[in-house]
N, C-alpha and C positions, 0 to 999 in steps of 0.2 A: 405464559411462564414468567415467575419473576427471576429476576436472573442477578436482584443485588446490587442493582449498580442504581439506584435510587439516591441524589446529588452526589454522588461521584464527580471526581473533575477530569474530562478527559481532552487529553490533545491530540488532537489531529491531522499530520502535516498533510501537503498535499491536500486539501480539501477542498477547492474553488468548483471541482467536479468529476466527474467520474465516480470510481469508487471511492477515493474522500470522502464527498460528498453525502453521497448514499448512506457510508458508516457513519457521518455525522448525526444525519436525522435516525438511525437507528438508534445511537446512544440517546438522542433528546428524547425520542420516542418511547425506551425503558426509562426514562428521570432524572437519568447525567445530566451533569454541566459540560457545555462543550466547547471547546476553543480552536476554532479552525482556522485555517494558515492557507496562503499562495500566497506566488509571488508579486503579486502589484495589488493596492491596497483598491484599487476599484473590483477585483474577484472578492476580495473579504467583504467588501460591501454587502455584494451580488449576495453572497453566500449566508452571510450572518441577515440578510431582508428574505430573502426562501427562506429560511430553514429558524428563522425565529417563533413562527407560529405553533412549535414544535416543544419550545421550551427556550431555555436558560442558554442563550449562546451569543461568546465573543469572537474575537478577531482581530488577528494581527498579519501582516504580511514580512516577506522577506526572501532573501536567496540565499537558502540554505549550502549554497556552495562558498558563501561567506561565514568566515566564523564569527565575526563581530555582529551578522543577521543572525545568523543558530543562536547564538549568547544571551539575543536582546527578545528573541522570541521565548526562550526559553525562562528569560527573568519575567516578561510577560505575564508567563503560565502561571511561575510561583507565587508573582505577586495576588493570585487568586486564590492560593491557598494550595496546600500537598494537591499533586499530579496524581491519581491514581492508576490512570488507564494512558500510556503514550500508542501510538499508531505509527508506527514510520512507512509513509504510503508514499513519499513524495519520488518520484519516478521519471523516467523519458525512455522512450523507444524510437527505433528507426532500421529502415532495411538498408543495409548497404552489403556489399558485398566486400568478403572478409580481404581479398587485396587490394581494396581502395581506402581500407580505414588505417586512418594515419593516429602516430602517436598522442596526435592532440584530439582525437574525436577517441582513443580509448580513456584517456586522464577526464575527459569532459565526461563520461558514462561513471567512471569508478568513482567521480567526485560528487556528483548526484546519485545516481544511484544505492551509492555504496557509505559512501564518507558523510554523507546530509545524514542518515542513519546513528553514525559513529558519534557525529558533534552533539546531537541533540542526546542521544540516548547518556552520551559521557557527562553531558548535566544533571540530565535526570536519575538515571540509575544510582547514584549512591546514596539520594536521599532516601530512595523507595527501601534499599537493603539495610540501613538505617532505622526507619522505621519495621523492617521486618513484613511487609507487605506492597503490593503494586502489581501494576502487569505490563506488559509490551508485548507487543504485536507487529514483526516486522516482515512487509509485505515481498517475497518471492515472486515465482511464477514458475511455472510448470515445464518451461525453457528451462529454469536452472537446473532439473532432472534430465530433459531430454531435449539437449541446445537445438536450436533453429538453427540452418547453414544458413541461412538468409540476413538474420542475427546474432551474428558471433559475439560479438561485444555485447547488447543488452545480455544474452542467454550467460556470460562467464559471468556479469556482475549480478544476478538472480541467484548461480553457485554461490558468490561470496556471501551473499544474504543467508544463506542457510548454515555459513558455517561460521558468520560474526554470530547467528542466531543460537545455535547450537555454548557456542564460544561464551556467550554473556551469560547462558542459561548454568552453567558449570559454577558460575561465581553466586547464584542463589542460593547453593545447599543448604537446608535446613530452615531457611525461611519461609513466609508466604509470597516471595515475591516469583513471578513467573517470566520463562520467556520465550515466547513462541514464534513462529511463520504460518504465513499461511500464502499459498501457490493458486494462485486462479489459474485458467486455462483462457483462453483467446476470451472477452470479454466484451460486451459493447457500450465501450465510450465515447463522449464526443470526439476523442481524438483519432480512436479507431473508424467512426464513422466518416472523418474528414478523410483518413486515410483511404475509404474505399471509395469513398464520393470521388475522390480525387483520380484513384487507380480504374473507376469506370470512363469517366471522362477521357484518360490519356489509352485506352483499347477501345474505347468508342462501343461499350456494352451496357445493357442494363444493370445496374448496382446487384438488383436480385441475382442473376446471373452469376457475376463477378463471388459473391459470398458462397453460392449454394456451391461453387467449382472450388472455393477455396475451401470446404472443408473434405470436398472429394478430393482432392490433389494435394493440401499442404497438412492434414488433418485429417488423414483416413482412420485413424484409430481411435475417434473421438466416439464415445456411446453416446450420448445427446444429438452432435451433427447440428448441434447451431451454436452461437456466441452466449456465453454465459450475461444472466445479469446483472448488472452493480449491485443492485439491491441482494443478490442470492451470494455475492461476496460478503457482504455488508455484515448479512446476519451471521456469518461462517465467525468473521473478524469479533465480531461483539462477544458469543456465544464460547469461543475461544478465549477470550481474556477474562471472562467470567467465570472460568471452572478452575477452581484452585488445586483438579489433582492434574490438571492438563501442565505440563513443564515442558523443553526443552525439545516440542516436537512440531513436524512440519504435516500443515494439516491442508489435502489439497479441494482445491475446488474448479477443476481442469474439467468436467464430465466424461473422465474414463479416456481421455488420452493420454495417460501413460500407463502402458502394458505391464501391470506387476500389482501381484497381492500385497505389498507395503506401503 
């Protein structure tokens, strides 16, 4: 399927790996240009040496929880010409239990999470509605519908994604510009896998064990019953920012853990 994005310029934060990543070589894969981001410039390396073979891809790095990084990554982008497609994927998770997190590990979530989001997209978005077309893509998760008690903090700033998302899409009316979410459900990234690698080791279980229990116990409602994969996020993210009557909605890719026909 052609899907139009044929030298499009797309950025996409968060990209050194995981779902980044994966969205990346999606878009080089349909004939985007692509310009992927972390935070130390040895990942954009990494990133832009994979994923060249694929097509047309640059790289810049930065910490998005700086606004003078968000600024210079963002003059970056332009300098390549109009941003068609932005991605805001840049993200952190962690389990902690909701009366151990203190006011500085909520501000460190809402400023990643939430604010990396706000700076980049407040550069870009007013050229896109300017010009009268564009898209954005701002990544949730399926916590922001139905919070994790284990992850309070990540689950409240994946709500706030939906509703800056919601919130920016209200200022396109009448244009081509779009602006969506999209909600993965438990996924498998390297980070996710350090995370279990790690949690077999300190119960002293096999990893397989450790997963197949966590989707009986933490994840009983999931109709798949295994981790999603970047790649089946990747195409959700592309295929989303590609449909010009798609606006203002949140499209998930949880495999049916969460209970509800909307």
């Amino acid at each position: 399927m052609d899907l139009g994005l044929k030298d499009k310029l797309v950025l996409v934060t968060g990209s050194g790996s995981g779902i980044g990543k994966a969205t990346a070589q999606t878009y080089l894969e349909e004939g985007a240009r692509v310009i992927v981001h972390a935070l130390t410039q040895t990942e954009v390396d990494t990133a832009v040496a994979d994923l060249s073979s694929f097509g047309e891809v640059t790289g810049k790095a930065g910490d998005l929880t700086r606004l003078e990084d968000a600024n210079a990554l963002c003059d970056f982008a332009l300098s390549q010409g109009d941003v068609d497609v932005l991605v805001n994927n840049v993200g952190i998770f962690s389990v902690k239990a909701f009366e151990d997190l203190t006011d500085d590990d909520w501000m460190t979530y809402f400023n990643i999470n939430v604010l990396s989001a706000v700076r980049i997209s407040r550069a870009i978005l007013p050229a896109m509605l300017k010009r009268g077309t564009g898209s954005i893509v701002n990544l949730a998760s399926e916590a922001g519908v139905k919070p994790l008690p284990q992850m309070v903090h990540y689950s409240v700033t994946k709500t706030a994604m939906l509703g800056l998302t919601r919130g920016m899409a209200e200022l396109t009316k009448g244009t081509r510009v779009r602006v969506n979410s999209v909600l993965p459900g438990p996924t498998w990234t390297e980070g996710v896998e350090a995370y279990f690698v790690g949690l077999a080791e300190q119960k002293g279980q096999p990893m397989e064990d450790i997963i197949d229990n966590y989707f009986k116990s933490d994840e009983p409602t999931s109709l798949i019953q295994r981790f999603v994969q970047a790649e089946e996020v990747a195409r959700t993210i592309v295929t989303v920012s590609a449909n010009a009557a798609v606006n203002g909605a949140a499209h998930r890719v949880e495999g049916g853990i969460i209970r509800s026909i909307l």
